[in-house]
Structures are given as structure tokens and as C-alpha cells.
C-alpha positions, 0 to 999 in steps of 0.5 A: 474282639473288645466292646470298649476302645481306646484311642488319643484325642490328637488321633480323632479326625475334625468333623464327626461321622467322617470315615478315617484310619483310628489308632485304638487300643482294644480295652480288654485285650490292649492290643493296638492296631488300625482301623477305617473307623467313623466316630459321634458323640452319639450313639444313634448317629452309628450304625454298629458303635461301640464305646471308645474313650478318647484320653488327652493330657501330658499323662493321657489323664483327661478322657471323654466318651465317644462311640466309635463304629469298625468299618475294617482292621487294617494291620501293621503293615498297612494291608486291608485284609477285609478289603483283599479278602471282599476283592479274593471273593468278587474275583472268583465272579469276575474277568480277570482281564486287566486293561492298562489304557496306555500306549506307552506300556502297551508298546513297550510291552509289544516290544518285549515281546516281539523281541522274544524276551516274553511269549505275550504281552499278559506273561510280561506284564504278570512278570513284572507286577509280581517282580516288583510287588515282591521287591516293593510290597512285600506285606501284600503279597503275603496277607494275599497269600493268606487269603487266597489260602482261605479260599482254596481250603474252603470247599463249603464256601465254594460249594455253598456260593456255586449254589446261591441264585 
């Protein structure tokens, strides 16, 4: 990863050190892609800058310094996988009881299983969420599966994280 960024003044965001999605270019590599970014004129304002050039005019000419700091890469479909991989990782501590709050769906999915469609109300519900996710996110499920992956093929982690206090 590059120590220099570019990106276009139309991108940058009002007021300085709000966090925002950034359009930059890493300088050395040219790779283009998004990121949760906050940005100052000075570097001290930043916990981790890094130099961003901000270019402006009809031909991207004018350009000006400013310090940019990475909270996260999101990739082109849009997925958080800094974001997936902290919740994949919070998980493994957690319940995994989800709890929908709504006594419309609760009784719709009652009745789904009452009418022997589904053996639970939870088998129904994983059904339908992983149905649609795969119709309507596809690009989730798979920077998912990619994460989940890191985590099962990784027996050090899991060994060093069952021993931390």
C-alpha cells in the first residue's frame, strides 16, 4: 500500500476531519478504489495521515496538498471487508440469536411453520435471508465467504485467541 494518495477536489467532503467515503488513487500502484477516510490540511490533525494530492481543473492541472487518514478499504461492489472480517471475528465470542422484534414476521413465520412448510421459525428465517442475500447481495455473500475462509484455515489465530485472558 502506497504512502501517497490522489483523489479529485469535487470528491472531498465540506468540513475537514468528518469521516466519508473517498474515491483516491494509490500514487504508486494507480489503483483506484474507496475507502472510509477522514482528511486536514494538517497533518497533526490525523492520527495516521498520509499525503493525499487533491487535483482540480478541466485537465485535473491544479492540485493541492492535504493529509488523508484510512479508516477502511471498501471494494468495488461496495463491501466493508475490514468491517465483515471485525464482525467474523466478534462473532466466534458471541450469541448468534437474532431477534427480529416484529409481530408481523413473527407471525408469518409461525405460520409457516405451523403449516409444515418449515420445521422452525429460525430454519425459515435462515432460508429466506440467505435466498434473498444471494438474489439481491450477491457480492456480500462472497467477500463473506472469503472471510469466513480466513478464519477456518486459520488454526494459529484460533489457537492464540482461546488463550488471551
Amino acid at each position: 500500500m502506497s504512502n501517497q494518495y490522489i483523489t479529485a477536489a469535487d470528491h472531498l467532503p465540506d468540513e475537514e476531519r468528518t469521516e466519508t467515503t473517498l474515491q483516491i488513487t494509490d500514487a504508486e500502484t494507480k489503483r483506484i478504489f474507496e475507502a472510509r477516510v477522514r482528511i486536514a490540511n494538517d497533518p497533526d490533525e490525523l492520527t495516521d495521515p498520509r499525503p493525499l494530492t487533491v487535483v482540480a481543473g478541466p485537465h485535473e492541472s491544479v492540485s493541492e496538498q492535504r493529509y488523508v487518514e484510512l479508516i477502511d478499504e471498501i471494494d468495488a461492489a461496495g463491501i466493508n471487508e475490514d468491517l465483515l472480517r471485525r464482525l467474523a471475528a466478534d462473532q466466534e465470542s458471541t450469541s448468534n440469536i437474532v431477534n427480529t422484534r416484529s409481530d408481523d414476521l413473527n407471525v408469518i413465520l409461525r405460520y409457516l411453520v405451523e403449516s409444515g412448510q418449515y420445521d422452525s421459525t429460525a430454519e425459515a428465517l435462515r432460508e429466506m435471508a440467505f435466498q434473498y442475500l444471494a438474489a439481491n447481495r450477491p457480492a456480500l455473500l462472497d467477500a463473506y465467504e472469503t472471510v469466513r475462509t480466513e478464519f477456518e484455515d486459520d488454526p494459529l489465530r484460533r489457537a492464540r485467541s482461546e488463550n488471551e485472558p
